[in-house]
mmCIF file as Biopython writes it, N, C-alpha, C and O atoms, coordinates in Angstrom:
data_model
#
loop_
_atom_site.group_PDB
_atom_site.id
_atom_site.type_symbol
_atom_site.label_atom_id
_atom_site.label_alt_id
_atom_site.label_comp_id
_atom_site.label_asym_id
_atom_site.label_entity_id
_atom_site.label_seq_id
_atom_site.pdbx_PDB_ins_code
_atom_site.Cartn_x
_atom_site.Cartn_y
_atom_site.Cartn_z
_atom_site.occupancy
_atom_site.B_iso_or_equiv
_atom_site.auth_seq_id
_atom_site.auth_asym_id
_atom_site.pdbx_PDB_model_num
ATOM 1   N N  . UNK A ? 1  ? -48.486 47.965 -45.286 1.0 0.0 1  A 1 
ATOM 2   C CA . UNK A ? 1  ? -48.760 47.072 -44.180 1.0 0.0 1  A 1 
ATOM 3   C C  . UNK A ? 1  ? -48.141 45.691 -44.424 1.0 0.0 1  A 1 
ATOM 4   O O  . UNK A ? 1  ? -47.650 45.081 -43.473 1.0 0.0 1  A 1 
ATOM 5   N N  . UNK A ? 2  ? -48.145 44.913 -46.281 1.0 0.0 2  A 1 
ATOM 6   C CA . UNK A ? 2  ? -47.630 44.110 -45.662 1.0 0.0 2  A 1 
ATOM 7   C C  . UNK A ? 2  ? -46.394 43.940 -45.736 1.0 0.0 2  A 1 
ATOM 8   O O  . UNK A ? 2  ? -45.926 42.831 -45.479 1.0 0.0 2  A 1 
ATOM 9   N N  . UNK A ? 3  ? -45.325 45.344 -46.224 1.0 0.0 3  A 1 
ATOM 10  C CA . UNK A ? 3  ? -43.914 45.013 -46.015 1.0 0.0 3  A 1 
ATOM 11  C C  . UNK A ? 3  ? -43.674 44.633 -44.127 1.0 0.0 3  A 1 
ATOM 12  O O  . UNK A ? 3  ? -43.116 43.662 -43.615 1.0 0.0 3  A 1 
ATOM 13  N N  . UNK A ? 4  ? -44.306 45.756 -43.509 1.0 0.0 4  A 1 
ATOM 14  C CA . UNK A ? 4  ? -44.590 45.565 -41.999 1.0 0.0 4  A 1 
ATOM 15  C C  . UNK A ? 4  ? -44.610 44.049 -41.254 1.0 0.0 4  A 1 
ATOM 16  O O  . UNK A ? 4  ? -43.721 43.577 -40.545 1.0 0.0 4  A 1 
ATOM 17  N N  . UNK A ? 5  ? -45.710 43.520 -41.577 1.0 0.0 5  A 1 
ATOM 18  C CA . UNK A ? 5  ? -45.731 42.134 -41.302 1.0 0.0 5  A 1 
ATOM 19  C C  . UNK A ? 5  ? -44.685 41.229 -41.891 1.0 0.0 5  A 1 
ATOM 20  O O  . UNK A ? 5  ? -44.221 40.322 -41.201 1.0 0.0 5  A 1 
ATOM 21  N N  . UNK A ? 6  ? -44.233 41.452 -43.303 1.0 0.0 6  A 1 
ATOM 22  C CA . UNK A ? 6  ? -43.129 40.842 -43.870 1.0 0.0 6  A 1 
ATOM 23  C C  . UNK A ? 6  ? -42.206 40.462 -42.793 1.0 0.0 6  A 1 
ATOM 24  O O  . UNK A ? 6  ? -41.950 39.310 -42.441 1.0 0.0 6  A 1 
ATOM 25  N N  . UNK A ? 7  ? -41.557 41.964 -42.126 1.0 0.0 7  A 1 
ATOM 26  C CA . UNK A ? 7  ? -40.502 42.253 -41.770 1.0 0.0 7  A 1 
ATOM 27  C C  . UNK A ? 7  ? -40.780 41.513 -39.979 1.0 0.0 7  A 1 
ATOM 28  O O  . UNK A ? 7  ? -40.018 40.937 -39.202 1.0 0.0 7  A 1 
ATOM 29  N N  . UNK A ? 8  ? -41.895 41.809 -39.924 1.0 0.0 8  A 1 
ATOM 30  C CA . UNK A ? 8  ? -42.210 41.295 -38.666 1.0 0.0 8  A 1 
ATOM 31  C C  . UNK A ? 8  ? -41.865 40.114 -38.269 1.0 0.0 8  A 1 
ATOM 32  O O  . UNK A ? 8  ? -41.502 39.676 -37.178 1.0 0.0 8  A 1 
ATOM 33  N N  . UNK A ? 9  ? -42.001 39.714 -39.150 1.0 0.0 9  A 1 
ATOM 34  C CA . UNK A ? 9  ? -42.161 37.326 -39.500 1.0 0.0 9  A 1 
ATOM 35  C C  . UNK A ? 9  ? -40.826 37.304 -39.668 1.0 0.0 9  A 1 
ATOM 36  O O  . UNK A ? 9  ? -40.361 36.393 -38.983 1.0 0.0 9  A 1 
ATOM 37  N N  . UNK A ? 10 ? -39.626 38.148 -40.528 1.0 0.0 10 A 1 
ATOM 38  C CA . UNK A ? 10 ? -38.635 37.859 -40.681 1.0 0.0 10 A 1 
ATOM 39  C C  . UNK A ? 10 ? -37.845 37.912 -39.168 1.0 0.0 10 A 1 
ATOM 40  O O  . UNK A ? 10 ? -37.160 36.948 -38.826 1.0 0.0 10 A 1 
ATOM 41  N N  . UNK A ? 11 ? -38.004 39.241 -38.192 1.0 0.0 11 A 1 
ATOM 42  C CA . UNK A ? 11 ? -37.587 38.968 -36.706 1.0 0.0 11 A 1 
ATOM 43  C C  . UNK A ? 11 ? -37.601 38.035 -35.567 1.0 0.0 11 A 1 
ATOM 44  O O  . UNK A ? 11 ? -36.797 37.503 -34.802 1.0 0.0 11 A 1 
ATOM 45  N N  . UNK A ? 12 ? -39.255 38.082 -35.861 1.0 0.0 12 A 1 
ATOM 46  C CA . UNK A ? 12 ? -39.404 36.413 -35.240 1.0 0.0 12 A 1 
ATOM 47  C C  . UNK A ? 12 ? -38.516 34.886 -35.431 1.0 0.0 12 A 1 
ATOM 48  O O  . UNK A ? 12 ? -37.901 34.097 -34.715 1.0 0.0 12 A 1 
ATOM 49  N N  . UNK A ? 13 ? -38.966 35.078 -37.169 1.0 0.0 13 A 1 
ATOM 50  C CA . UNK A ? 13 ? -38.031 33.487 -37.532 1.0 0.0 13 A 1 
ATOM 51  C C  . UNK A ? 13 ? -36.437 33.866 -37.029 1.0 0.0 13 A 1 
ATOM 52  O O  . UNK A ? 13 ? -35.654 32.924 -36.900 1.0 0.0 13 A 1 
ATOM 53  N N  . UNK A ? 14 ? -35.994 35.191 -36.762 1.0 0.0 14 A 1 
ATOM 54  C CA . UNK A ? 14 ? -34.192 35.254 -36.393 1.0 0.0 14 A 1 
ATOM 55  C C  . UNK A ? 14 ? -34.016 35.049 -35.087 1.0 0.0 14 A 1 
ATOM 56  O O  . UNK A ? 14 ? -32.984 34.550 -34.639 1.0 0.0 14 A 1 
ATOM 57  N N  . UNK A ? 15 ? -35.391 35.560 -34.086 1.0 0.0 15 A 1 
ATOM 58  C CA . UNK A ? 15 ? -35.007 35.559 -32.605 1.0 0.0 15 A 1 
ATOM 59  C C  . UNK A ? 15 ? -35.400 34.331 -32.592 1.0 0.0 15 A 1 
ATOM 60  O O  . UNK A ? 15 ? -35.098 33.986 -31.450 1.0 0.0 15 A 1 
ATOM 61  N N  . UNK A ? 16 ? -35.951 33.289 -33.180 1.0 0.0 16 A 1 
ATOM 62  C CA . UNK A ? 16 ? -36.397 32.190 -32.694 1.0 0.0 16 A 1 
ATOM 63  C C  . UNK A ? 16 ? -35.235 30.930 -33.391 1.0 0.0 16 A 1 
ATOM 64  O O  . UNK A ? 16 ? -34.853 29.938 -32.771 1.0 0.0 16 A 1 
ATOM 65  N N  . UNK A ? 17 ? -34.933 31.209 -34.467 1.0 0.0 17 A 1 
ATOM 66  C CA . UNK A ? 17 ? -33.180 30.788 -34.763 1.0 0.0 17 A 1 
ATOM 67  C C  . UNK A ? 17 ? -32.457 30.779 -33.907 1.0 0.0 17 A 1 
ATOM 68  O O  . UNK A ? 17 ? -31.727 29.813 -33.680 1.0 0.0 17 A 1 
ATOM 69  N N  . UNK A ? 18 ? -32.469 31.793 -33.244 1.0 0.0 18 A 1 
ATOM 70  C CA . UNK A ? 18 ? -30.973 32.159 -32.370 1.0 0.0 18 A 1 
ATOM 71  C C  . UNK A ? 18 ? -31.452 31.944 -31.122 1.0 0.0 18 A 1 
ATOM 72  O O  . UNK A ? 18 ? -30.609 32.169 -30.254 1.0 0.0 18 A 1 
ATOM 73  N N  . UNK A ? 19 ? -32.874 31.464 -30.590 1.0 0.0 19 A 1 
ATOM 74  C CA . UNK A ? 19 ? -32.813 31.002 -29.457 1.0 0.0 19 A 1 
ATOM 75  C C  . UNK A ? 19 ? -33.250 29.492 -29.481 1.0 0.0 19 A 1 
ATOM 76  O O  . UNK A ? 19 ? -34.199 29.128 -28.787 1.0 0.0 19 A 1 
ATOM 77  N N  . UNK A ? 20 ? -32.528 28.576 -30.314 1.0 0.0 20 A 1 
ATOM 78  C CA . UNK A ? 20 ? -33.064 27.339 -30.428 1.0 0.0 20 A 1 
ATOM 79  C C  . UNK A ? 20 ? -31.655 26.546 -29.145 1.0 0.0 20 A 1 
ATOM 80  O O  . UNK A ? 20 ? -31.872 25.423 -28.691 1.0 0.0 20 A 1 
ATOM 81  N N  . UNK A ? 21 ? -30.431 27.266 -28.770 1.0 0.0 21 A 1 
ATOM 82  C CA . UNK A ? 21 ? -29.711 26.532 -27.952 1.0 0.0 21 A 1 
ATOM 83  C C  . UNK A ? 21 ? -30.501 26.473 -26.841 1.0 0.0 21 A 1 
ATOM 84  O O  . UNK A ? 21 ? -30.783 25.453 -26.214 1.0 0.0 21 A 1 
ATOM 85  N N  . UNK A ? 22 ? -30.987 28.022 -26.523 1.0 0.0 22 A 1 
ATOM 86  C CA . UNK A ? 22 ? -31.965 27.843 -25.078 1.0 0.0 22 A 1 
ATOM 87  C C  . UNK A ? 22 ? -32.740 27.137 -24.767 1.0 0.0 22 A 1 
ATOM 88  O O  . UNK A ? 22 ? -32.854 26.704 -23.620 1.0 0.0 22 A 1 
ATOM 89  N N  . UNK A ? 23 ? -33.824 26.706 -26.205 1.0 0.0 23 A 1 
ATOM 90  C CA . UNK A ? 23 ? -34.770 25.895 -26.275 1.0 0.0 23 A 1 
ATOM 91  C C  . UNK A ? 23 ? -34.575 24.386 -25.921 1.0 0.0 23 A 1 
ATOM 92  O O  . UNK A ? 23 ? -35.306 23.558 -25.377 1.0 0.0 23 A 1 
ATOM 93  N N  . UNK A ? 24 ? -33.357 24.346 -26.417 1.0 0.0 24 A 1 
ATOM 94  C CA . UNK A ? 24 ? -32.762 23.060 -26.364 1.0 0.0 24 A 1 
ATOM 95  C C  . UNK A ? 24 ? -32.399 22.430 -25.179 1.0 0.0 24 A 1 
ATOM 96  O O  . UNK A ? 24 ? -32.271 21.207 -25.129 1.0 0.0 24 A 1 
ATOM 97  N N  . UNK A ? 25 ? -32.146 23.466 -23.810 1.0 0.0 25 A 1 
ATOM 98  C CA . UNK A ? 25 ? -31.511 23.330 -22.429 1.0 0.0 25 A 1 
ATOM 99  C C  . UNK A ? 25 ? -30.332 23.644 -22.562 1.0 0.0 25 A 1 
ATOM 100 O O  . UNK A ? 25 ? -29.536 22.842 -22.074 1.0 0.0 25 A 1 
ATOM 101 N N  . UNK A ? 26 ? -29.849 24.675 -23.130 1.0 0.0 26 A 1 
ATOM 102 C CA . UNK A ? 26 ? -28.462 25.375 -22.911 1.0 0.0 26 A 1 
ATOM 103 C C  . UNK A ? 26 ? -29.088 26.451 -21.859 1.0 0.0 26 A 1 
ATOM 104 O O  . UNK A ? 26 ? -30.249 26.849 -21.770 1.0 0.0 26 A 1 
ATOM 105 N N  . UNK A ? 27 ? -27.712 26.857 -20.944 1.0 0.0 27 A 1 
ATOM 106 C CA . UNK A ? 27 ? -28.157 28.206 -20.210 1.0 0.0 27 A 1 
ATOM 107 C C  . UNK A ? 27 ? -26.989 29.205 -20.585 1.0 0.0 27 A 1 
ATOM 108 O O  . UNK A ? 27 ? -25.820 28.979 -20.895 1.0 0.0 27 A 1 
ATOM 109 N N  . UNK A ? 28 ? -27.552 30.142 -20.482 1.0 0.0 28 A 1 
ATOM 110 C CA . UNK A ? 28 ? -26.739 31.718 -20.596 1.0 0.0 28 A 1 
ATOM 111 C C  . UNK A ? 28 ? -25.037 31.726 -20.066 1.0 0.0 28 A 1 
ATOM 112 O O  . UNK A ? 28 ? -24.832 32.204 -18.951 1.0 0.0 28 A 1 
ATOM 113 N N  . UNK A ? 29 ? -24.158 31.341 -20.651 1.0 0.0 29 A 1 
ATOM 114 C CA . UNK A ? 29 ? -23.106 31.550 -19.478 1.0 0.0 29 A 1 
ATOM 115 C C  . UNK A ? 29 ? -22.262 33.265 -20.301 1.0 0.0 29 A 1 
ATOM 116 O O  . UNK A ? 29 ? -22.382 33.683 -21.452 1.0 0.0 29 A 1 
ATOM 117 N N  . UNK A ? 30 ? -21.502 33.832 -19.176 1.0 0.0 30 A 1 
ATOM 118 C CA . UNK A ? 30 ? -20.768 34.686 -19.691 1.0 0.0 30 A 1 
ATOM 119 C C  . UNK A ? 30 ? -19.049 34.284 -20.127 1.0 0.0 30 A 1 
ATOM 120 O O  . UNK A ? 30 ? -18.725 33.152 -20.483 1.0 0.0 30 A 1 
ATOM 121 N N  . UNK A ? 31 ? -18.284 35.195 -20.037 1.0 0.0 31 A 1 
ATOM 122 C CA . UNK A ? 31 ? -17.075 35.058 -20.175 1.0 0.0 31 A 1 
ATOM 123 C C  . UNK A ? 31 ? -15.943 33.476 -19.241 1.0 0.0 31 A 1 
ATOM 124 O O  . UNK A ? 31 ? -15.055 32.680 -19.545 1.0 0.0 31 A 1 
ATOM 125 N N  . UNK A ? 32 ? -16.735 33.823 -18.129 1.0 0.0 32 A 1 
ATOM 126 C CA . UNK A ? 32 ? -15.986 32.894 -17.356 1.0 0.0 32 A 1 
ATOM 127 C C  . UNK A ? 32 ? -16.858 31.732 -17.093 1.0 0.0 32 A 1 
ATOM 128 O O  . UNK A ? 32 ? -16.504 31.166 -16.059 1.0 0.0 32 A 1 
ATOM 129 N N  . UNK A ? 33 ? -17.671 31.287 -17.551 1.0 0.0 33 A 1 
ATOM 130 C CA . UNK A ? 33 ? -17.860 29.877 -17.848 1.0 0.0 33 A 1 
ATOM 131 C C  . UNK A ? 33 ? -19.549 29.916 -17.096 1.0 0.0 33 A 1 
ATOM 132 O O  . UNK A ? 33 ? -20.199 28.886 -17.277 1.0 0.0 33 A 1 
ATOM 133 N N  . UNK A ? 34 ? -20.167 30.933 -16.371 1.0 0.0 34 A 1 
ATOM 134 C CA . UNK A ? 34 ? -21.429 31.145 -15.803 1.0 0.0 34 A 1 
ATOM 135 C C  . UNK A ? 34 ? -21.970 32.470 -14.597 1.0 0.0 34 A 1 
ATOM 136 O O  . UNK A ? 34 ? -21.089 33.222 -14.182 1.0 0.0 34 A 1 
ATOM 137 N N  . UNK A ? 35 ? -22.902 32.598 -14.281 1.0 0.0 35 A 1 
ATOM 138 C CA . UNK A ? 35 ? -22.774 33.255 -12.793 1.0 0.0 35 A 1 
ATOM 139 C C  . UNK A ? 35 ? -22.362 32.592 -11.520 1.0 0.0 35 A 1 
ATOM 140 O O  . UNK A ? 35 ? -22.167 33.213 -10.475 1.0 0.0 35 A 1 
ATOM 141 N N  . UNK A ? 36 ? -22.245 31.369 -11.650 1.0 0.0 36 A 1 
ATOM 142 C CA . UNK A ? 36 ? -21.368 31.219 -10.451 1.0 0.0 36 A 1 
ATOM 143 C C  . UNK A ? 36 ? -20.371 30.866 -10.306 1.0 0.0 36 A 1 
ATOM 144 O O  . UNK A ? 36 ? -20.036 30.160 -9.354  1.0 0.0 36 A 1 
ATOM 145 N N  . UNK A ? 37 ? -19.524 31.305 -11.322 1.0 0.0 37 A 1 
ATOM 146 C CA . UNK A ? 37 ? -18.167 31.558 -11.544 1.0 0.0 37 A 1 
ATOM 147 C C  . UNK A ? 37 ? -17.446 32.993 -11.828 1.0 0.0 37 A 1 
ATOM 148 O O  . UNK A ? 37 ? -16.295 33.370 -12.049 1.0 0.0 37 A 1 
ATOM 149 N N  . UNK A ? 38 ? -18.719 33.587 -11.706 1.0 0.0 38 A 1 
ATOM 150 C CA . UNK A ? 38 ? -18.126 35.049 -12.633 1.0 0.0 38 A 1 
ATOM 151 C C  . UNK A ? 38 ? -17.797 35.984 -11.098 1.0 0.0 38 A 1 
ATOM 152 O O  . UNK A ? 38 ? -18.297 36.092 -9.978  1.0 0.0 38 A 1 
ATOM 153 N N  . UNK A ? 39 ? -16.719 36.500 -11.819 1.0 0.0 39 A 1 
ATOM 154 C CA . UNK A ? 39 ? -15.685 37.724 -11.448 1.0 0.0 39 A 1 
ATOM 155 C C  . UNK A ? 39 ? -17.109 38.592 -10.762 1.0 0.0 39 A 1 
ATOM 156 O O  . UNK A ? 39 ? -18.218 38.667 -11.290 1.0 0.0 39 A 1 
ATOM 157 N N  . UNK A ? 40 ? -16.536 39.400 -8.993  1.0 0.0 40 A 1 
ATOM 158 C CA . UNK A ? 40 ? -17.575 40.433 -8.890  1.0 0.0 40 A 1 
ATOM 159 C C  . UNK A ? 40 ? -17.281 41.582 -9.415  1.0 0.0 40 A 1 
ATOM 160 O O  . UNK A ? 40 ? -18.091 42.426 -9.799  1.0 0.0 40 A 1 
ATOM 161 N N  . UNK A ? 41 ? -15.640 41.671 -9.457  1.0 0.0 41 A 1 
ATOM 162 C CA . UNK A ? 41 ? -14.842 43.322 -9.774  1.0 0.0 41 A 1 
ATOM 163 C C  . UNK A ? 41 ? -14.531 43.029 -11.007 1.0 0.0 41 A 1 
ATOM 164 O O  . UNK A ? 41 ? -14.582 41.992 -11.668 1.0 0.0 41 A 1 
ATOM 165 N N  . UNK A ? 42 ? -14.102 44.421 -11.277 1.0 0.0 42 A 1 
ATOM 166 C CA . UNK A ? 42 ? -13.292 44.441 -12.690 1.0 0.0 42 A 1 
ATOM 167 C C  . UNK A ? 42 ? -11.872 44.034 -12.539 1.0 0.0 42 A 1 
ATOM 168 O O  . UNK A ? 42 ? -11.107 43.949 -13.500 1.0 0.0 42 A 1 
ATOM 169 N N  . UNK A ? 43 ? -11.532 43.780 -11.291 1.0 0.0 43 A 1 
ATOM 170 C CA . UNK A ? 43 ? -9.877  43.287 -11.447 1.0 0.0 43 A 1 
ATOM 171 C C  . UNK A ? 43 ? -10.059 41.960 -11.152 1.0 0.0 43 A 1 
ATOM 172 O O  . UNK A ? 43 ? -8.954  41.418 -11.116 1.0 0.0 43 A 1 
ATOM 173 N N  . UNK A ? 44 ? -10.714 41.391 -10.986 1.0 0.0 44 A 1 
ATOM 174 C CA . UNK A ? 44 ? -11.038 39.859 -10.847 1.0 0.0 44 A 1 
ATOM 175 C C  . UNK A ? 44 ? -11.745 39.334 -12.401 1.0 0.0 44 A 1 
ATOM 176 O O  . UNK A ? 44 ? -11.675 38.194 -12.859 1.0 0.0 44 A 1 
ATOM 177 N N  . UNK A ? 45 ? -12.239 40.199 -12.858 1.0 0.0 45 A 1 
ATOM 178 C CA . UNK A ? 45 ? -12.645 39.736 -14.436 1.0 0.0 45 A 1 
ATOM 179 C C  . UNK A ? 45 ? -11.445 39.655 -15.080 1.0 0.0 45 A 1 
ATOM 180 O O  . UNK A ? 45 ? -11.264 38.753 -15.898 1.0 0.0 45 A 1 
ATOM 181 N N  . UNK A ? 46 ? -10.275 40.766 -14.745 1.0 0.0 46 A 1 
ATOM 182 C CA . UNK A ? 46 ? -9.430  40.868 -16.162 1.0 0.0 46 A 1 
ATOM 183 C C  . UNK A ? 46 ? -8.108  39.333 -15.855 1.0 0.0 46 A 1 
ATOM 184 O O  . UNK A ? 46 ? -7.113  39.037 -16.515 1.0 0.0 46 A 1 
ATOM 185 N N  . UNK A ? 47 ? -8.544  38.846 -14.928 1.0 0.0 47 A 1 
ATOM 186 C CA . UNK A ? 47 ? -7.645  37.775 -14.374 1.0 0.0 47 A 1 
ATOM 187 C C  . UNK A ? 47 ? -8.216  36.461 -14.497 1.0 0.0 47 A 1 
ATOM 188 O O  . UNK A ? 47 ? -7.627  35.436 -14.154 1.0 0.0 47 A 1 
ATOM 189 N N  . UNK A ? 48 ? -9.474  36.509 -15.036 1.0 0.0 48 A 1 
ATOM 190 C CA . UNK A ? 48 ? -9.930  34.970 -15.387 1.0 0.0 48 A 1 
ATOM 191 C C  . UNK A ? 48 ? -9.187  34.691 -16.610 1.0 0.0 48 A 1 
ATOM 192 O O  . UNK A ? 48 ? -8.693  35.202 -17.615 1.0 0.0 48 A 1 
ATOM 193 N N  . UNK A ? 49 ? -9.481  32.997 -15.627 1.0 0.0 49 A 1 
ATOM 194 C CA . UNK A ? 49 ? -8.313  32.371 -16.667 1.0 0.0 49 A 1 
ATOM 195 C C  . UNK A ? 49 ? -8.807  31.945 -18.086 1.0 0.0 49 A 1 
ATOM 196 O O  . UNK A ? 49 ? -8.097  31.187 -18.746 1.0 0.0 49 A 1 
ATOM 197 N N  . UNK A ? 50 ? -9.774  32.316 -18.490 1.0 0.0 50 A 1 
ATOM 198 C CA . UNK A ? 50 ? -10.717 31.427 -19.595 1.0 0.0 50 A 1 
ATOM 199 C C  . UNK A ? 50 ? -10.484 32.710 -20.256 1.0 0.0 50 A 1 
ATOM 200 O O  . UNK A ? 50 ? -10.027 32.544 -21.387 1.0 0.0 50 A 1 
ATOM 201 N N  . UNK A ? 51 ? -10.646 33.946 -19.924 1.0 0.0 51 A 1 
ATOM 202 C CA . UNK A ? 51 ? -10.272 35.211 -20.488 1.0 0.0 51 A 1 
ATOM 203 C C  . UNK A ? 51 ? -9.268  35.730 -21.372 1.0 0.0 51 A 1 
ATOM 204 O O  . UNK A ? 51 ? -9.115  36.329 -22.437 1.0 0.0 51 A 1 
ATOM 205 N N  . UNK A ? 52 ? -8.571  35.131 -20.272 1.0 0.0 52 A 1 
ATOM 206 C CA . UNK A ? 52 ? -6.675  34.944 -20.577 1.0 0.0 52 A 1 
ATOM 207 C C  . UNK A ? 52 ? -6.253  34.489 -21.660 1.0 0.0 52 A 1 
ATOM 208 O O  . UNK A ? 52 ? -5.472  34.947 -22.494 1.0 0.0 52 A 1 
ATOM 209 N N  . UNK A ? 53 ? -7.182  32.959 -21.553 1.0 0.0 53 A 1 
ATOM 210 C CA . UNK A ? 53 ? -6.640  31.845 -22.703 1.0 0.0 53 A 1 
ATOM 211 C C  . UNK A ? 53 ? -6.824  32.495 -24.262 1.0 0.0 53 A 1 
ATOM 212 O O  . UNK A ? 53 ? -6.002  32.662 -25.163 1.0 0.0 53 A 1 
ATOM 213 N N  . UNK A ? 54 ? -8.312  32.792 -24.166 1.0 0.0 54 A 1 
ATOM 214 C CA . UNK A ? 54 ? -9.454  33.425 -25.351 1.0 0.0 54 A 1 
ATOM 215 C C  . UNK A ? 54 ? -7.858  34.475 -26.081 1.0 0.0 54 A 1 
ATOM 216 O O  . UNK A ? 54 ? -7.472  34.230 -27.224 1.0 0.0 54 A 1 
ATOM 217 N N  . UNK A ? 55 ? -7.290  35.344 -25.382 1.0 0.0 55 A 1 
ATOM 218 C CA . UNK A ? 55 ? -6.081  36.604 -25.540 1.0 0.0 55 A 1 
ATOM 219 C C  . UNK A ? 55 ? -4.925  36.127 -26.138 1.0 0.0 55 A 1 
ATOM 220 O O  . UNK A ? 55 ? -3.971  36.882 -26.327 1.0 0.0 55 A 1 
#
């Protein structure tokens, strides 16, 4: 049981690491800079220009 909890506390302290930008007031963006910028198709994704650059 308490490797269990060990391991438990160790997930927490990583998801809560890795969500300290959110915490902070960052928001989620994807590839092209957010959702209201993002591509609806797949041929409009492979043509962003932020995509491009990243290539």
């Amino acid at each position: 049981m308490a490797t269990f909890l060990a391991t438990f506390a160790a997930f927490c302290v990583a998801v809560l690491a890795l969500s300290i930008g959110l915490l902070d007031g960052r928001s989620l963006r994807g590839s092209c800079g957010g959702p209201e910028r993002c591509a609806c198709s797949m041929a409009e994704a492979r043509t962003c220009p932020r995509r491009a650059a990243r290539q």
